[in-house]
C-alpha positions as CSV (number, residue, x, y, z in Angstrom):
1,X,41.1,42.9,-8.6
2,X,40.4,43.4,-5.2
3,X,37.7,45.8,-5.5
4,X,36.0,43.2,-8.1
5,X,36.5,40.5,-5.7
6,X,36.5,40.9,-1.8
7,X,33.9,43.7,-1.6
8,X,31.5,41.7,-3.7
9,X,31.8,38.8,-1.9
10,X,31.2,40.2,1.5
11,X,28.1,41.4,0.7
12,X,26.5,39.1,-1.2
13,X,27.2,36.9,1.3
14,X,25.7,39.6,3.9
15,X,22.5,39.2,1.7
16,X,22.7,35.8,1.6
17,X,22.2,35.5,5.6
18,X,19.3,37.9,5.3
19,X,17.6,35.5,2.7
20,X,18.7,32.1,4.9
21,X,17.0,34.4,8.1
22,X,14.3,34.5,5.9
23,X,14.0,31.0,5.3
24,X,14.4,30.0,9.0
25,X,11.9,32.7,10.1
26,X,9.6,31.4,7.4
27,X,10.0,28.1,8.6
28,X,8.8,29.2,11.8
29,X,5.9,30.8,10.7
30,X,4.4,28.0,8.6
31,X,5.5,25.2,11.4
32,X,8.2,23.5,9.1
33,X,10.9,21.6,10.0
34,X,13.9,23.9,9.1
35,X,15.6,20.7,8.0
36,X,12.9,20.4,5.1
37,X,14.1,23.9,3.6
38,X,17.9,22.7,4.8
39,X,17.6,19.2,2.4
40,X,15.5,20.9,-0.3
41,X,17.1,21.1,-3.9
42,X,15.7,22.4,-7.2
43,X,16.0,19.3,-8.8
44,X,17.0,15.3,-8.1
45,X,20.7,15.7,-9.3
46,X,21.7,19.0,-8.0
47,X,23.0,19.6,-4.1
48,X,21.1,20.8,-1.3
49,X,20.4,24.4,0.1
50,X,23.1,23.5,2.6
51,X,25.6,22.3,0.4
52,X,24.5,25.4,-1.8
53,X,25.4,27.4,1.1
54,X,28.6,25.4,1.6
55,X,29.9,26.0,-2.0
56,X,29.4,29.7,-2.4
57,X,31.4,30.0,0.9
58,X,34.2,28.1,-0.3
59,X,34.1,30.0,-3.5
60,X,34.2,33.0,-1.6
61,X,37.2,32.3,0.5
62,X,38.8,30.4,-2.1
63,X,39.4,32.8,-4.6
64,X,40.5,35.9,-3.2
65,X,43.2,33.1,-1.6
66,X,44.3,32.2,-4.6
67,X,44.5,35.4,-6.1
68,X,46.6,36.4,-3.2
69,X,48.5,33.3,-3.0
70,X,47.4,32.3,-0.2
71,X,45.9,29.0,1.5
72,X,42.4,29.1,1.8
73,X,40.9,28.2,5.3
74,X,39.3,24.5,5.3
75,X,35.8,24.0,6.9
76,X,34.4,20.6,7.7
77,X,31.4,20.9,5.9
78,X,29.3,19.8,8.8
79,X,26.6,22.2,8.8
80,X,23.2,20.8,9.8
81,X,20.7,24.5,11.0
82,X,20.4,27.7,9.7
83,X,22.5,28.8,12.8
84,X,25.5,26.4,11.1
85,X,25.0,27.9,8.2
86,X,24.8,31.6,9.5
87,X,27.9,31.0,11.5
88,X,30.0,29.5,8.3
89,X,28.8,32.9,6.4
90,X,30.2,34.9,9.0
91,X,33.4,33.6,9.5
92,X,33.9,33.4,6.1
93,X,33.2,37.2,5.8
94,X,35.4,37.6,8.6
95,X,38.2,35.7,6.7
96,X,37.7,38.4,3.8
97,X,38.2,41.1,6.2
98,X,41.8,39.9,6.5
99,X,42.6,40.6,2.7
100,X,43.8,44.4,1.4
101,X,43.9,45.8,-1.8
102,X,47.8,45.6,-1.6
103,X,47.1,41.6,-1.5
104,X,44.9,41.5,-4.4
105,X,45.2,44.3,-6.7
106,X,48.3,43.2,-9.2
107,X,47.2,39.6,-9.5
108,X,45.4,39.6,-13.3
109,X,48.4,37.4,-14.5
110,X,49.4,35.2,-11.2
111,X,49.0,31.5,-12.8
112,X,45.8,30.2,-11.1
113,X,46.0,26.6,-10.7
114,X,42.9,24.1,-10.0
115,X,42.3,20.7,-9.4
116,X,38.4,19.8,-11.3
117,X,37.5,16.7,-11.9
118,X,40.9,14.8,-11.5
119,X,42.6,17.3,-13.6
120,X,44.3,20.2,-12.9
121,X,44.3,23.3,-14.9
122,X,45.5,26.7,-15.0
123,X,44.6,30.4,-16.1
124,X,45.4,34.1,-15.3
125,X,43.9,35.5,-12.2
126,X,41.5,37.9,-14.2
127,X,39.8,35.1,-16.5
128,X,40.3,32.6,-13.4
129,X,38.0,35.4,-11.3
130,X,35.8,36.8,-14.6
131,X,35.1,33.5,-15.7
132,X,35.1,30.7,-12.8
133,X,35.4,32.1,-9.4
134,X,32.6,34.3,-9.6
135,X,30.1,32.5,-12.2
136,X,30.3,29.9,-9.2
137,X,30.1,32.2,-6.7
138,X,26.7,33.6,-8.2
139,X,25.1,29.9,-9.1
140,X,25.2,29.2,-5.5
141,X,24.1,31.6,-3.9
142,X,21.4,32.4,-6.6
143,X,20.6,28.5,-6.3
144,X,19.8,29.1,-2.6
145,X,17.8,31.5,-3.0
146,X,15.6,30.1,-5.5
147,X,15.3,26.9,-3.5
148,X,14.0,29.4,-0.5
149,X,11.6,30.9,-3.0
150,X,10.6,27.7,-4.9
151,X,9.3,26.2,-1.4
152,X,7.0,29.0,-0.7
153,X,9.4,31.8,1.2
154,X,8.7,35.4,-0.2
155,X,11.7,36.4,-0.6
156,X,12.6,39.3,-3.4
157,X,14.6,40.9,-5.4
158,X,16.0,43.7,-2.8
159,X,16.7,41.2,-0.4
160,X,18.8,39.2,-2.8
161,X,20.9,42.6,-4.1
162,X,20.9,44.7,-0.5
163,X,20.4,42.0,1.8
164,X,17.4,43.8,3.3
Protein backbone atom coordinates (compact mmCIF):
# COMPACT_ATOMS: atom_id res chain seq x y z
CA UNK A 1 0.00 0.00 0.00
CA UNK A 2 2.63 2.24 0.71
CA UNK A 3 4.77 1.65 -2.25
CA UNK A 4 1.38 2.18 -4.42
CA UNK A 5 0.75 5.28 -2.65
CA UNK A 6 3.39 7.66 -1.22
CA UNK A 7 6.11 7.00 -3.82
CA UNK A 8 3.64 7.83 -6.59
CA UNK A 9 2.50 10.80 -5.19
CA UNK A 10 5.77 12.34 -4.58
CA UNK A 11 6.68 12.29 -7.85
CA UNK A 12 4.00 13.08 -9.75
CA UNK A 13 3.71 15.85 -7.82
CA UNK A 14 7.59 16.54 -8.55
CA UNK A 15 6.49 16.60 -12.23
CA UNK A 16 3.78 18.54 -11.67
CA UNK A 17 6.10 21.61 -10.43
CA UNK A 18 8.21 21.11 -13.54
CA UNK A 19 4.99 21.41 -15.77
CA UNK A 20 3.60 24.62 -13.47
CA UNK A 21 7.63 26.09 -14.03
CA UNK A 22 6.75 25.48 -17.38
CA UNK A 23 3.76 27.44 -17.39
CA UNK A 24 5.24 30.45 -15.45
CA UNK A 25 8.37 30.41 -17.66
CA UNK A 26 6.00 30.30 -20.65
CA UNK A 27 4.21 33.05 -19.36
CA UNK A 28 7.21 35.00 -19.26
CA UNK A 29 8.25 34.38 -22.63
CA UNK A 30 5.00 35.35 -24.40
CA UNK A 31 4.43 38.52 -21.89
CA UNK A 32 1.25 37.01 -20.10
CA UNK A 33 -0.05 37.70 -17.03
CA UNK A 34 0.71 34.48 -14.98
CA UNK A 35 -2.79 35.07 -13.46
CA UNK A 36 -4.31 34.38 -17.06
CA UNK A 37 -2.81 30.68 -17.03
CA UNK A 38 -3.53 30.77 -12.95
CA UNK A 39 -7.65 31.48 -13.69
CA UNK A 40 -7.76 29.40 -16.94
CA UNK A 41 -10.04 26.19 -16.88
CA UNK A 42 -10.90 23.73 -19.59
CA UNK A 43 -14.33 24.43 -19.59
CA UNK A 44 -17.11 27.06 -17.88
CA UNK A 45 -18.14 24.52 -15.02
CA UNK A 46 -14.96 22.96 -14.05
CA UNK A 47 -12.20 24.75 -11.41
CA UNK A 48 -9.26 26.58 -12.17
CA UNK A 49 -5.58 25.57 -12.73
CA UNK A 50 -5.11 26.74 -9.21
CA UNK A 51 -7.77 25.01 -7.69
CA UNK A 52 -6.60 22.10 -9.91
CA UNK A 53 -3.44 22.41 -8.25
CA UNK A 54 -5.10 22.78 -4.86
CA UNK A 55 -7.07 19.44 -5.15
CA UNK A 56 -4.44 17.10 -6.32
CA UNK A 57 -2.45 18.29 -3.26
CA UNK A 58 -5.13 17.57 -0.92
CA UNK A 59 -5.62 14.23 -2.52
CA UNK A 60 -2.19 13.65 -2.13
CA UNK A 61 -1.86 14.32 1.56
CA UNK A 62 -5.16 13.11 2.23
CA UNK A 63 -5.05 9.71 1.48
CA UNK A 64 -1.89 8.31 2.64
CA UNK A 65 -3.52 10.07 6.03
CA UNK A 66 -6.21 8.21 6.05
CA UNK A 67 -4.74 5.07 5.09
CA UNK A 68 -2.52 5.58 8.07
CA UNK A 69 -5.04 6.89 10.31
CA UNK A 70 -3.86 9.85 10.58
CA UNK A 71 -5.16 13.67 10.31
CA UNK A 72 -4.26 15.19 7.21
CA UNK A 73 -2.56 18.74 7.41
CA UNK A 74 -5.14 21.64 6.40
CA UNK A 75 -4.04 24.36 3.95
CA UNK A 76 -5.93 27.65 3.47
CA UNK A 77 -6.36 27.36 0.04
CA UNK A 78 -5.05 30.88 -0.54
CA UNK A 79 -2.79 30.33 -3.37
CA UNK A 80 -2.67 33.30 -5.85
CA UNK A 81 1.23 32.74 -8.20
CA UNK A 82 3.00 29.99 -9.42
CA UNK A 83 5.40 30.52 -6.44
CA UNK A 84 2.07 29.73 -4.03
CA UNK A 85 1.42 27.07 -5.83
CA UNK A 86 5.15 25.72 -6.01
CA UNK A 87 5.45 26.22 -2.27
CA UNK A 88 1.93 24.19 -1.54
CA UNK A 89 3.63 21.19 -3.79
CA UNK A 90 6.53 21.21 -1.81
CA UNK A 91 5.32 21.05 1.53
CA UNK A 92 2.98 18.73 0.59
CA UNK A 93 5.82 16.45 -0.61
CA UNK A 94 7.59 17.19 2.39
CA UNK A 95 4.40 16.01 4.41
CA UNK A 96 4.79 12.60 2.47
CA UNK A 97 8.30 12.28 3.47
CA UNK A 98 7.00 11.83 7.09
CA UNK A 99 5.05 8.54 6.19
CA UNK A 100 6.97 4.76 6.27
CA UNK A 101 5.99 1.74 4.86
CA UNK A 102 5.43 0.41 8.52
CA UNK A 103 2.49 3.32 8.50
CA UNK A 104 0.97 2.28 5.35
CA UNK A 105 1.62 -1.19 4.34
CA UNK A 106 -1.27 -3.41 6.30
CA UNK A 107 -3.99 -0.93 5.71
CA UNK A 108 -6.12 -2.73 2.49
CA UNK A 109 -8.99 -3.34 5.05
CA UNK A 110 -8.80 -0.16 7.54
CA UNK A 111 -12.55 1.23 7.10
CA UNK A 112 -12.02 4.51 5.12
CA UNK A 113 -14.53 6.91 5.87
CA UNK A 114 -15.54 10.14 3.67
CA UNK A 115 -17.69 12.91 3.83
CA UNK A 116 -18.98 13.72 -0.29
CA UNK A 117 -21.54 15.65 -0.97
CA UNK A 118 -23.33 15.77 2.63
CA UNK A 119 -23.01 12.12 2.94
CA UNK A 120 -20.61 10.08 4.35
CA UNK A 121 -19.40 6.83 3.15
CA UNK A 122 -17.08 4.08 3.74
CA UNK A 123 -14.79 1.38 1.93
CA UNK A 124 -11.59 -0.69 2.45
CA UNK A 125 -8.37 1.16 2.13
CA UNK A 126 -7.38 -0.72 -1.17
CA UNK A 127 -10.67 0.09 -3.17
CA UNK A 128 -10.74 3.53 -1.22
CA UNK A 129 -6.98 4.11 -2.83
CA UNK A 130 -7.56 1.86 -6.33
CA UNK A 131 -10.74 3.47 -6.95
CA UNK A 132 -11.08 7.16 -5.40
CA UNK A 133 -7.91 8.46 -3.94
CA UNK A 134 -5.86 8.05 -6.90
CA UNK A 135 -8.47 8.35 -9.92
CA UNK A 136 -8.60 11.97 -8.18
CA UNK A 137 -5.36 12.32 -7.76
CA UNK A 138 -4.62 11.74 -11.55
CA UNK A 139 -7.80 14.10 -12.89
CA UNK A 140 -6.11 16.91 -11.24
CA UNK A 141 -3.03 16.92 -11.97
CA UNK A 142 -3.74 15.64 -15.57
CA UNK A 143 -6.47 18.59 -15.70
CA UNK A 144 -3.50 21.05 -15.04
CA UNK A 145 -1.64 20.04 -17.29
CA UNK A 146 -3.91 20.12 -20.09
CA UNK A 147 -5.06 23.60 -19.16
CA UNK A 148 -1.06 24.50 -19.54
CA UNK A 149 -1.12 22.87 -22.83
CA UNK A 150 -4.63 23.95 -24.09
CA UNK A 151 -3.38 27.73 -23.63
CA UNK A 152 -0.47 27.35 -25.84
CA UNK A 153 2.56 25.94 -23.29
CA UNK A 154 4.49 23.05 -25.04
CA UNK A 155 4.60 20.94 -22.55
CA UNK A 156 4.93 16.93 -23.28
CA UNK A 157 4.55 13.77 -22.51
CA UNK A 158 8.12 13.24 -20.53
CA UNK A 159 7.56 16.18 -18.64
CA UNK A 160 4.20 14.97 -17.39
CA UNK A 161 5.72 11.09 -16.47
CA UNK A 162 9.58 12.24 -15.33
CA UNK A 163 9.01 15.72 -14.52
CA UNK A 164 11.79 16.72 -16.89
Amino acid sequence: MYEASVPVFAARLKALAAVLNEGERNAQTRKIDPQVFLNARLAPDMFALTRQVQIATDHAKGAPSRLAGRTAPRYEDDEASFADLQARIAKTIDYLETFSAGDIDGSEDRAIELKLGGREIAMPGMQYLLHFAMPNFYFHVTTAYEILRHNGVPLGKPLFIGGR
